[in-house]
C-alpha positions as CSV (number, residue, x, y, z in Angstrom):
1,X,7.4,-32.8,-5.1
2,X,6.3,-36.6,-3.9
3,X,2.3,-37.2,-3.6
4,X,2.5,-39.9,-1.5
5,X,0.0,-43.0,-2.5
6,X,-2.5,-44.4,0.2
7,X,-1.0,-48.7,0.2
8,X,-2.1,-50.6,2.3
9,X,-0.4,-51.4,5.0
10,X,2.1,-53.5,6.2
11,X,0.8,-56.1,8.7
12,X,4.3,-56.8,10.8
13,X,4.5,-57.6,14.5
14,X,7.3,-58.9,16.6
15,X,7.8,-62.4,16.4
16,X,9.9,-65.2,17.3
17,X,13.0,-65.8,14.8
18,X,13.1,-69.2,16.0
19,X,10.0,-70.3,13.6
20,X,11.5,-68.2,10.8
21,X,14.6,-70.5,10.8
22,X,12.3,-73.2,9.5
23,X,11.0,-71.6,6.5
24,X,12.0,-73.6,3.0
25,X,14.8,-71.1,1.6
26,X,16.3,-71.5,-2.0
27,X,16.4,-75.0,-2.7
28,X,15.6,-76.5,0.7
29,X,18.8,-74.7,1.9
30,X,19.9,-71.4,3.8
31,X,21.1,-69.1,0.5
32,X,22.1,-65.3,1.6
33,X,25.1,-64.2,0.3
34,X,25.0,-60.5,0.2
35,X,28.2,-57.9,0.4
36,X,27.3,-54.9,2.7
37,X,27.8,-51.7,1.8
38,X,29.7,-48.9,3.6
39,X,30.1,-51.2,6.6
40,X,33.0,-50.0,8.0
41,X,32.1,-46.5,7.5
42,X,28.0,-46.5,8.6
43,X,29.3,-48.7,11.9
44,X,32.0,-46.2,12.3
45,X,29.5,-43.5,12.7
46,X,27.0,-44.7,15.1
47,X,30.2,-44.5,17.6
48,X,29.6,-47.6,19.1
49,X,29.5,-47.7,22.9
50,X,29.8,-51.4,24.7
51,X,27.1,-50.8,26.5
52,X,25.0,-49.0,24.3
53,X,21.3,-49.8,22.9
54,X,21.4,-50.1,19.0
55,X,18.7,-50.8,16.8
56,X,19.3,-51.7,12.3
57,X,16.4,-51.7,11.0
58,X,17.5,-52.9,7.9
59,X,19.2,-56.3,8.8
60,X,19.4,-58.1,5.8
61,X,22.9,-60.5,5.7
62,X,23.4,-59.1,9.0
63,X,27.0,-57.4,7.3
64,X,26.3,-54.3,9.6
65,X,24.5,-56.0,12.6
66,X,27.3,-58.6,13.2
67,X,30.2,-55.5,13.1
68,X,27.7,-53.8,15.6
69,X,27.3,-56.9,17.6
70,X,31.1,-57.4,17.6
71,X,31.5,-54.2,19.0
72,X,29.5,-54.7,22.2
73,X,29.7,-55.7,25.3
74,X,27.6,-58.5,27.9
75,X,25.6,-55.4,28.8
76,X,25.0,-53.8,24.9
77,X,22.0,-54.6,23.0
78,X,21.5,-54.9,19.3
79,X,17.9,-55.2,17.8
80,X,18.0,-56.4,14.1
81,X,14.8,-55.7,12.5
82,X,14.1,-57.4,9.0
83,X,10.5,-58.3,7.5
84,X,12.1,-61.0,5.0
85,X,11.5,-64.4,5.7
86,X,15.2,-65.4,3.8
87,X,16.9,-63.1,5.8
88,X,15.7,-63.9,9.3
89,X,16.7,-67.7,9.1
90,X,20.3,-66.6,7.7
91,X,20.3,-64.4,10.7
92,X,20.1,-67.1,13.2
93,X,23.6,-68.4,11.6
94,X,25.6,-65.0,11.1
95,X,24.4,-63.3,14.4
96,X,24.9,-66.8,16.1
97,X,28.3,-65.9,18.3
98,X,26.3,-62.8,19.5
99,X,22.9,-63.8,20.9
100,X,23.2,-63.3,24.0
101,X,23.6,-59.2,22.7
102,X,21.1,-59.4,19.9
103,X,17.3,-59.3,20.0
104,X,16.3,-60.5,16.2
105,X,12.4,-59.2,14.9
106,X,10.5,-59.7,12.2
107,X,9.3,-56.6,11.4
108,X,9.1,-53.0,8.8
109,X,10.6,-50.7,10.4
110,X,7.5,-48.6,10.1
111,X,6.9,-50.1,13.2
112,X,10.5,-48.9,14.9
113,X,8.7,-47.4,18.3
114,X,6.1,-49.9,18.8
115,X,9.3,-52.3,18.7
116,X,11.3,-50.8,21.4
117,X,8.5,-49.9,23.2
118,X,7.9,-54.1,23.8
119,X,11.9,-53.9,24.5
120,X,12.7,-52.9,28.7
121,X,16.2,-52.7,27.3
122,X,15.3,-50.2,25.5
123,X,13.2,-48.2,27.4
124,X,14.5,-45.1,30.1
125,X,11.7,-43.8,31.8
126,X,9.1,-45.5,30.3
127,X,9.8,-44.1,26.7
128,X,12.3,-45.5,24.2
129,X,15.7,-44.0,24.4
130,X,18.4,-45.4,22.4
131,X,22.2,-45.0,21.5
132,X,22.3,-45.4,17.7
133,X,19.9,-46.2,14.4
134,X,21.0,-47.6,11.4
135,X,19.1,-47.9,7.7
136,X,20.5,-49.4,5.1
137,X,17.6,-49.0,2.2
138,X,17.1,-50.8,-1.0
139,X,16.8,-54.3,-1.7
140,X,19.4,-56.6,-0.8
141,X,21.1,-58.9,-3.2
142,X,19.9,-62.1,-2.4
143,X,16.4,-60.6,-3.3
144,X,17.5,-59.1,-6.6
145,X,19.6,-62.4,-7.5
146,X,16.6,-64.7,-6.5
147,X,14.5,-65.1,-9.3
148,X,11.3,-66.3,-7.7
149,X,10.5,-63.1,-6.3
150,X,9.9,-61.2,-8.8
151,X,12.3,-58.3,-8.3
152,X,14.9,-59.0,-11.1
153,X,14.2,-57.5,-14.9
154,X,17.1,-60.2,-15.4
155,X,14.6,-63.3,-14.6
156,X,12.0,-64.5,-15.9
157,X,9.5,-65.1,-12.8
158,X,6.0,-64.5,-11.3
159,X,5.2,-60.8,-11.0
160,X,5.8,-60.4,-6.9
161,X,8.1,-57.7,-5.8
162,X,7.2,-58.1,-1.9
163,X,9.9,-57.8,0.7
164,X,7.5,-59.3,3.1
165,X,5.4,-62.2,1.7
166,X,2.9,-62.3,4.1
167,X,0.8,-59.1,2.8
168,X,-1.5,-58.7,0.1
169,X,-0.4,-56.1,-2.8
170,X,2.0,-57.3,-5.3
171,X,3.7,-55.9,-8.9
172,X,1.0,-58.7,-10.6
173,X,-1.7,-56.7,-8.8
174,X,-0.6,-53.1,-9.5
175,X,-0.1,-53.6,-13.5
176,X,-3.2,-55.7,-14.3
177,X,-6.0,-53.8,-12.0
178,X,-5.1,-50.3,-11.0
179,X,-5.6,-46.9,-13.3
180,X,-3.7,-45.8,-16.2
181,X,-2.9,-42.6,-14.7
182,X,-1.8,-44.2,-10.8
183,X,0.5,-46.6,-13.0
184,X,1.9,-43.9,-14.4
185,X,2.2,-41.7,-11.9
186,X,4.3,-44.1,-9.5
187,X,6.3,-44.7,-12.8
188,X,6.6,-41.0,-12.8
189,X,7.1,-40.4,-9.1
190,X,9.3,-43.6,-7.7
191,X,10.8,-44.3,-10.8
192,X,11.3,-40.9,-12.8
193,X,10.4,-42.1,-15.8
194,X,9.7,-39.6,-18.4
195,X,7.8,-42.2,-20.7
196,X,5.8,-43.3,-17.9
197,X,2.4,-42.3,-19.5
198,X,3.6,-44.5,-22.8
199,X,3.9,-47.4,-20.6
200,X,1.0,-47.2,-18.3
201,X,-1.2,-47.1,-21.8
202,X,0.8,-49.6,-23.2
203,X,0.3,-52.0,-19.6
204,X,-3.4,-51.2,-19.6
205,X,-3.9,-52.2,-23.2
206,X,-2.0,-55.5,-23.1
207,X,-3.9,-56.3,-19.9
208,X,-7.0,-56.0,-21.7
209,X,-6.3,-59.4,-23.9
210,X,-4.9,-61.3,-21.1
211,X,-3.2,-60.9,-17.4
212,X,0.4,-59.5,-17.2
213,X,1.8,-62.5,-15.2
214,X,5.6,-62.6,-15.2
215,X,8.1,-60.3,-15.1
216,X,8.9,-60.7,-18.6
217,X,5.9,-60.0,-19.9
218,X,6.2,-56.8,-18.5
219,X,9.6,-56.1,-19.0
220,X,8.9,-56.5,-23.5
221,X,5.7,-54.3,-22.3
222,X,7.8,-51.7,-21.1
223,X,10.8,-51.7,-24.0
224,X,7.6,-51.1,-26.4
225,X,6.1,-47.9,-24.2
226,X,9.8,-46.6,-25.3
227,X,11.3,-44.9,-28.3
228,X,13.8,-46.8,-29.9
229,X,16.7,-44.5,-29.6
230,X,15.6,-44.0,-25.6
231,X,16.1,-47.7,-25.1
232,X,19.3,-47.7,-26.6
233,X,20.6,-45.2,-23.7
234,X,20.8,-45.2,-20.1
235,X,21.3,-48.8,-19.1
236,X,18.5,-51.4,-19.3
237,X,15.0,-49.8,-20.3
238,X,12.9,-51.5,-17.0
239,X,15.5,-50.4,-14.7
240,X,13.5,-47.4,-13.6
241,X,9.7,-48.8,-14.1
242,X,10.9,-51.8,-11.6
243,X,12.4,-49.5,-8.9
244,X,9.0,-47.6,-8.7
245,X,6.5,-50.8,-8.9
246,X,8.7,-52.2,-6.0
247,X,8.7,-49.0,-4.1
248,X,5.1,-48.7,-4.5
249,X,4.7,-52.5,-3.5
250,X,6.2,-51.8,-0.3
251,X,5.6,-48.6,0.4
252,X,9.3,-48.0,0.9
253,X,9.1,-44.2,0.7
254,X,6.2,-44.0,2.8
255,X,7.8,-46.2,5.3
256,X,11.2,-44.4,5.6
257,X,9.4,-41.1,6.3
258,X,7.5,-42.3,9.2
259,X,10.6,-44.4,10.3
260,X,12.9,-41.1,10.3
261,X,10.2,-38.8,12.3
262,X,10.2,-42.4,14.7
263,X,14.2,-42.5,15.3
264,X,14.1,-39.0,16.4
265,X,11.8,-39.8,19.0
266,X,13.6,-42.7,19.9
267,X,17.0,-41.5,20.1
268,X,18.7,-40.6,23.3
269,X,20.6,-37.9,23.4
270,X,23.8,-37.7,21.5
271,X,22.7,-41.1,19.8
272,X,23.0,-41.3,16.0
273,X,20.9,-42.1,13.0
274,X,22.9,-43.5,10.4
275,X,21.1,-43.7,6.7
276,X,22.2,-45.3,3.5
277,X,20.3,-44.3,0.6
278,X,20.7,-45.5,-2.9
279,X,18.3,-43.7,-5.2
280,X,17.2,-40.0,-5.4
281,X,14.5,-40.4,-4.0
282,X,15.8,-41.7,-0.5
283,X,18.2,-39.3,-0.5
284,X,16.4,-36.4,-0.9
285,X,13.8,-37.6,2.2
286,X,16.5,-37.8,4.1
287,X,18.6,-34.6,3.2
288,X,15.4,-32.4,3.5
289,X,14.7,-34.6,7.4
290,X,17.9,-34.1,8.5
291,X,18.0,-30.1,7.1
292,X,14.7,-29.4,8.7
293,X,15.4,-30.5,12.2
294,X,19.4,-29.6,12.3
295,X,20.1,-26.2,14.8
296,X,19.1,-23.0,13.2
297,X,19.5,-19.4,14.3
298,X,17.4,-17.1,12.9
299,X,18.6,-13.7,14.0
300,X,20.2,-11.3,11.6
301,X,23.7,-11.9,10.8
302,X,24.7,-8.0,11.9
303,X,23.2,-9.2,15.7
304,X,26.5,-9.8,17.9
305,X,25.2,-12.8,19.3
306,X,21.9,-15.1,19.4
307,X,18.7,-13.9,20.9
308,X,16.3,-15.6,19.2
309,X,16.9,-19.0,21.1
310,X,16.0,-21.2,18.6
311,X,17.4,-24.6,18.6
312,X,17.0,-27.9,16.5
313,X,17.4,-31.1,17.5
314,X,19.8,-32.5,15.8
315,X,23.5,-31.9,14.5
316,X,25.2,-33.1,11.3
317,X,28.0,-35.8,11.5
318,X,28.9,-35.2,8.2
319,X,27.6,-32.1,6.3
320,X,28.2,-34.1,2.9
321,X,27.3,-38.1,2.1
322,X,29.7,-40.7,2.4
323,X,30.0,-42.3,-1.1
324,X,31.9,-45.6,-1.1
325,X,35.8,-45.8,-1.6
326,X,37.5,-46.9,-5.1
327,X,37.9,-50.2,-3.5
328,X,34.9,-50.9,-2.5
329,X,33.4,-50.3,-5.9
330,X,35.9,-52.7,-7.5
331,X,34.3,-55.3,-5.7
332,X,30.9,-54.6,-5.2
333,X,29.5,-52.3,-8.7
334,X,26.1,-52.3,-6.8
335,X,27.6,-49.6,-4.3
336,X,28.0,-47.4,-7.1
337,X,24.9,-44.7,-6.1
338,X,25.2,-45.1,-2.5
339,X,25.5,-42.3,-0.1
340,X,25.4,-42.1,3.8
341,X,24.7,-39.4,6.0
342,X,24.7,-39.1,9.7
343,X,23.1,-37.2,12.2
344,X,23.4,-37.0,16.1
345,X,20.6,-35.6,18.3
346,X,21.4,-32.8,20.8
C-alpha cells in the first residue's frame, strides 16, 4: 500500500512554445535524440480518427505525437503537453510539418483538464470531451543521458533530478534537509528498497560533516548503506534509490493518479486512454484505475440475466499489457520493463 507524500506542487501553466525554442540546450545546440517506445503499438490503440481531438501528455521527442499528428487530418487536433524545457524547443522542429494540427504546452499533466478547458477545440458543450489520451511515463533518454541534470547514477553532476526546472524541490534538497525516516520511506515506497533504512542513516550521517552535493557523492553513499554481497546482485546498487528520489522530486506518482481520474473526465465517449508504464509502481496505479472503473455485474452467477444494472465506465482494449516485441528490444534495452494497457470509455 502507497502513503502518498504531501510535495509541493508543480507550478505549470500554458505557455507559448515559441519562447521555449530559445532556451540554451546542450551546448548552445538543440540535442534530443530519444527512441520511443511501443510507438506503433500505443498509436495503434488510441484508433486514430482524422478528425479526432488527441491529447499526449507525455511529449517528450515527440516519437508518439508526430505518428499521431501524421495520422490526422486539417480538422484533427493534437495537444502535446511536456513540462521540459529541452523537449519543448526540439518540439518546434519534429512537430514542424504538423502545426497547423498541433497545439504544443508547457505543462504537468496534472494540469490535463485545466489545459483543455483553455482549448475551444476541445471543448463540447462547455466541458472537455476528447477522442484519445496518451502517457508515456518515465524519464526520457535525453534526460537520463544528459549529465547536468542530475538524473544519471552514470554521471557525475549536481544533485537535481527535476523534469521541470522552474520549481523549487530537488534530489540536493531531499537528502541533505528532510528526516531519516521520510528518506527512507520514499526509498522504501518509490524505489522498493529493502536497505532503505541503511541508507537513509548512512545519508543523514554523512550530511552531518558536509552537504551531499553531487550525484556521486550520493551514489558511494548509497553502495556503503548496502551489504557487500547485496551490491554484487541485481544490477547497479543506486538504481532503485534514484528511481524513488526522482519520483519523489516530481511527484510523478502523485501526478499520474490525479491525471488518470482527469482523462476519464475528459474522454468522450468511446475515446481511449492509452498508458505506458515502466516500473511497478505505475503499473500497478494503473491496473488497479483501470480494474475499478471497468463494467461489473454484481448479481449472482445462477441469475439468468442482469438485474442489478450496474455499469462502469470503461472497457478493456486489451485485458493483458502490451510488452515490447523481440525487435524492439534489440534496439532499444531500455524498453525492456515496459507495458501498455488500453482502455476505452463507454
Amino acid at each position: 500500500m502507497l502513503t502518498k507524500l504531501v510535495l509541493p506542487r508543480q507550478n505549470s501553466a500554458n505557455a507559448n512554445v515559441e519562447s521555449f525554442a530559445k532556451a540554451k540546450l546542450l551546448g548552445g545546440h538543440q540535442v534530443f535524440h530519444h527512441v520511443t517506445v511501443l510507438k506503433e503499438e500505443s498509436v495503434e490503440g488510441l484508433h486514430i480518427k482524422p478528425d479526432g481531438v488527441y491529447v499526449d501528455c507525455t511529449m517528450g521527442g515527440a516519437g508518439h505525437s508526430s505518428l499521431i499528428a501524421s495520422k490526422l487530418g486539417p480538422n484533427g487536433l493534437l495537444i502535446a503537453l511536456d513540462q521540459d524545457d529541452v523537449a519543448l524547443a526540439n518540439a518546434q522542429t519534429v512537430l514542424a510539418p504538423y502545426l497547423d494540427r498541433v497545439k504544443i504546452v508547457k505543462s504537468n499533466f496534472r494540469e490535463l483538464e485545466k489545459v483543455l478547458q483553455n482549448e475551444p477545440r476541445a471543448l463540447r458543450d462547455g466541458l472537455p470531451q476528447v477522442d484519445g489520451i496518451l502517457f508515456d511515463l518515465g524519464v526520457s533518454s535525453p534526460q537520463l543521458d544528459d549529465g547536468d541534470r542530475g538524473f544519471s547514477y552514470n554521471h557525475d553532476a549536481e544533485l537535481d533530478m527535476r523534469m521541470d526546472r522552474s520549481t523549487e524541490l530537488t534530489a540536493k534538497t531531499i537528502v541533505n534537509e528532510w528526516p531519516a525516516d521520510q528518506i527512507a520511506r520514499i526509498l522504501f515506497e518509490y524505489g522498493e528498497e529493502k536497505f532503505s533504512r541503511r541508507i537513509a542513516g548512512v545519508i543523514v550521517e554523512a550530511r552531518t560533516k558536509q552537504p551531499i552535493e553531487t550525484t556521486g557523492e550520493l551514489v558511494e553513499l548509497i553502495k556503503e548503506g548496502i551489504p557487500a554481497a547485496a551490491r554484487r546482485t541485481g544490477g547497479h546498487p543506486a538504481k532503485r534509490s534514484f528511481q524513488a528520489l526522482r519520483i519523489a522530486v516530481n511527484d510523478e506518482l502523485g501526478a499520474f493518479e490525479e491525471a488518470l481520474e482527469q482523462s476519464l473526465r475528459c474522454l468522450a465517449p468511446q475515446g481511449r486512454v492509452a498508458v505506458i508504464t515502466f516500473h511497478s509502481l505505475e503499473d500497478r496505479i494503473c491496473k488497479q484505475f483501470f480494474v475499478k472503473n471497468v463494467e461489473k455485474c454484481t448479481c449472482p452467477s445462477d441469475l439468468p440475466y442482469c438485474v442489478c444494472k450496474k455499469t462502469g465506465v470503461v472497457k478493456l482494449v486489451t485485458r493483458k499489457p502490451i510488452s515490447p516485441s523481440e525487435h524492439e528490444l534489440e534496439v532499444n534495452q531500455r524498453a525492456r520493463s515496459a507495458k501498455l494497457r488500453i482502455a476505452e470509455k463507454l
